[in-house]
Structure formats: C-alpha cells, structure tokens
N, C-alpha and C positions, 0 to 999 in steps of 0.2 A: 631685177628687183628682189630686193632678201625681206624674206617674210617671216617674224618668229612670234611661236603663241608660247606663251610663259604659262607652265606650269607651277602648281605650288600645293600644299597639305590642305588637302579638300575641296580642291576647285571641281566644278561642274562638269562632267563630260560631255554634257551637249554642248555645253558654250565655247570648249573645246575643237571638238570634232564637225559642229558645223561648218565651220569656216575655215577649218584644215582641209575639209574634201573640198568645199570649194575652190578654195586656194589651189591641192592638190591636184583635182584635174585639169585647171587654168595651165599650171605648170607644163603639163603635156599640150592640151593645144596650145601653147608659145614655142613649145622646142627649145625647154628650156631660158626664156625670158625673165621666169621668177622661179624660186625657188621657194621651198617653203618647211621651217621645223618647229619637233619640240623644243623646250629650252626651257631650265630654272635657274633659279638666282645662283644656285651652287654649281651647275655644272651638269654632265652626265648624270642620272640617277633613277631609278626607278621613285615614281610621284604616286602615293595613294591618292585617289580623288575621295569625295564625299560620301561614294558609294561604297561601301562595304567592297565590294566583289569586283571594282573596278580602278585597276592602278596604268598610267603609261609611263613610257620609259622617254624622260629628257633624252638627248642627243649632246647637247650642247649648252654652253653657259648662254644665259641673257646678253646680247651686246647692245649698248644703244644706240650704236652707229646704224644698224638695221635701218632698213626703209621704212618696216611698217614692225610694229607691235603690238601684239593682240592680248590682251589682258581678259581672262575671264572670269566669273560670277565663281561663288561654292556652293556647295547644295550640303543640308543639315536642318536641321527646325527653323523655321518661320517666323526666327528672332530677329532683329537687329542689335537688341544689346551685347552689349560684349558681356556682360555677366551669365549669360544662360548656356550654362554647357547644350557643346554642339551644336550651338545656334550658327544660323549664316552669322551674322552681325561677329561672333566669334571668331572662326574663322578668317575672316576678311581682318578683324583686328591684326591675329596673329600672322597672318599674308604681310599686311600691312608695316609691321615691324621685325620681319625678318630680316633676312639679307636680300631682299627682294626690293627693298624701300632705299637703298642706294642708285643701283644702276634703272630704278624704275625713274625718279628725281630726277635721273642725268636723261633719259629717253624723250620725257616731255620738254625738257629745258632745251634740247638738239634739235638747230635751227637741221631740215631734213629729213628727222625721224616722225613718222605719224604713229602717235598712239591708238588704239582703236581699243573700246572696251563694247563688253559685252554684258547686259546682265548686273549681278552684285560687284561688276569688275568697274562700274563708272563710284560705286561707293567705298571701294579701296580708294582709288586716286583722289577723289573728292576729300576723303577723311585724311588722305595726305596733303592735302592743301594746295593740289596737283591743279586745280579748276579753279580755284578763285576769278570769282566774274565771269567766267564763261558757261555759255547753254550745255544741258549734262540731258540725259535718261539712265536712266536706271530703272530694277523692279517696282513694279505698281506699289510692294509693301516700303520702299523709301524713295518713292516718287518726287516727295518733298525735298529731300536734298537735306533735311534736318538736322543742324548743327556744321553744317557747312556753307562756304561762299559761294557756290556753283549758282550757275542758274538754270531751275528745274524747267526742261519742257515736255509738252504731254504728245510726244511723237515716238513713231517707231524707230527712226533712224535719224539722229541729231548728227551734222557737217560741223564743224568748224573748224576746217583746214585742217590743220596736226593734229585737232583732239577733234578724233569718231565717236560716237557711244551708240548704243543699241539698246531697246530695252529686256525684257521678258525671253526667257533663254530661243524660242526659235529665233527670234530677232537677230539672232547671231547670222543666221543665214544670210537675209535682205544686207547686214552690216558687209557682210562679204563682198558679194555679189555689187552693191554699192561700190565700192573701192576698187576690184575691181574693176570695173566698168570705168571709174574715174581716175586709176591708173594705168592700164593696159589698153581697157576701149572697148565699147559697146558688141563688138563683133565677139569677142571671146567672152563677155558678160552673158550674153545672150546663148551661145554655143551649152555652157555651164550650166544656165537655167533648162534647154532643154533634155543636158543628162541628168539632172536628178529632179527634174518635171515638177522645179520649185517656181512660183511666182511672187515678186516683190507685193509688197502690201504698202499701200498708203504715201505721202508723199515726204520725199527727204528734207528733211526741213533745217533752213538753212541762215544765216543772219545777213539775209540779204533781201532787193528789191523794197516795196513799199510795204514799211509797218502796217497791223493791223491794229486800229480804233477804237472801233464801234464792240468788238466781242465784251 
C-alpha cells in the first residue's frame, strides 16, 4: 500500500506528522506492507509550513495512482476569507490553485485512490468542488461547509469509502489509525495505538445502516 501526505506553502505540521508516524510505524510492523512519504505538487522541495520555524522536505511529486492521499489543514489566523492576509482561508485558497489542484482533481476522480483529509484539508477539496454531495468534517470554524456542496457532519472521523475526512488537527491521528485498521487490519491498528498510547475518540461515522429521525 503507497501512502503519500501532500505538502504545500503553509500546511499544518500536526496534521502532517500525525498520520505520517502513524503510518510510519504501521510500515515497520507490516515488513514493509505500506510504505509511506512526503510529496508536493512540484516534486522534491523543501515546504515551509505555517509555522515560521517549521519547513519539511517533499521526497517526491504527488501521484494519484497512490493508494491513499492525505491532504492536510494550514495553520495561520483564524480566517476563512481568502482576503485576510495569512489567514488559513488564505492559504488553503492559494493550496487550492496551485499546481496542487491538477493531480489533486485526478486523485479524487481515481476509481482506487482514497483521499483522506485532515483538518482545513476537507475545505481545500470542498472549495474545489472535490465533494459535492458527499459527508465532509472539517474545522469547527467552517464546520458548515459554506459556500460549498459537501455535506457537513458534526463527527470526528467522516468514512465515505475514497473520501476520508477528519476534523480539528489531532483528528488526524484517529483519521489514521482508522485507515489503517480498515486497510491493513485491526491487529496492526491496534499494535500503533499502543506505541504512541493514543486512543480513538468517538464513533466513525459512516453513510450507512439505519438513518437517524427523531434528532
């Protein structure tokens, strides 16, 4: 299983790095099973994130033939507009319309590839029109999904087959950990949870068994 988190100019290093060590020690107890990198739309590069004082280095370009793709959130002010400098909403614009918004288009659209986002990463794809009609999360500040087709739900970890989302940056973790488990297998999901003595929160929620009514 090839596993690639897409880096881009000011993406969030939690939402990053959660679910790369996940991933990462999955990799060692499989003996090699999955594999797992960085990657941005251009190729090899060194990626400033959000944080001032924190950059990682791509590996390799985006492909969307990969298994799994892991999109994450930006960290910056507590914007969504795209007019307020430095704002997330900013950021994720410009994510959005880079060279990132080709081979991201072609990832979602590949019967095979699962997207998985994390964080402000379900409102990039969303604002690409990536989601229409389907269940999204994202951060609590655009929970609503406004000015998009998505359909917003109020969970930590939204299923729907090829499109993952997660919401609020640890969320990233449980996103992982989830996929895992539902591609590899509860035995190595579990093994993971006990090296970094993380616990899933709440229930994966998913578009299935018997609608709820009465809420």
């Amino acid at each position: 299983m090839r596993i690639q988190v897409v880096l881009f100019d000011g993406f969030d290093p939690l939402d990053v790095l959660g679910p790369f060590e996940v991933f990462h020690i999955g990799a060692g107890l499989t003996g090699g099973g999955l594999t797992v990198e960085l990657v941005s739309a251009e190729g090899p590069r060194l990626v400033p994130s959000g944080l001032e004082a924190v950059s990682l280095t791509a590996t390799a370009a985006l492909d969307p033939a990969a298994d799994l793709v892991v999109v994450p959130g930006a960290v910056g002010a507590l914007a969504l507009g795209p007019e307020v400098d430095g704002g997330i909403g900013q950021l994720l614009a410009r994510a959005g319309s880079s060279a990132l918004a080709g081979p991201l288009r072609d990832a979602v659209g590949r019967q095979g590839t699962t997207v998985a986002t994390v964080c402000g990463g379900s409102l990039l794809v969303a604002w690409a029109g990536l989601a229409d009609g389907r269940p999204l999360v994202t951060h609590g500040h655009g929970a609503d999904l406004a000015g998009t087709a998505a359909q917003p739900v109020d969970a930590r970890v939204v299923d729907d087959g090829d499109l993952v989302s997660a919401g609020n940056v640890t969320s990233g973790l449980d996103l992982a950990l989830h996929l895992l488990e539902r591609e590899v297998g509860p035995q190595v999901a579990h093994a993971v949870e006990q090296v970094i003595r993380h616990e899933r929160r709440g229930t994966v929620w998913r578009p299935a068994g018997v609608a709820v009514t009465g809420a």
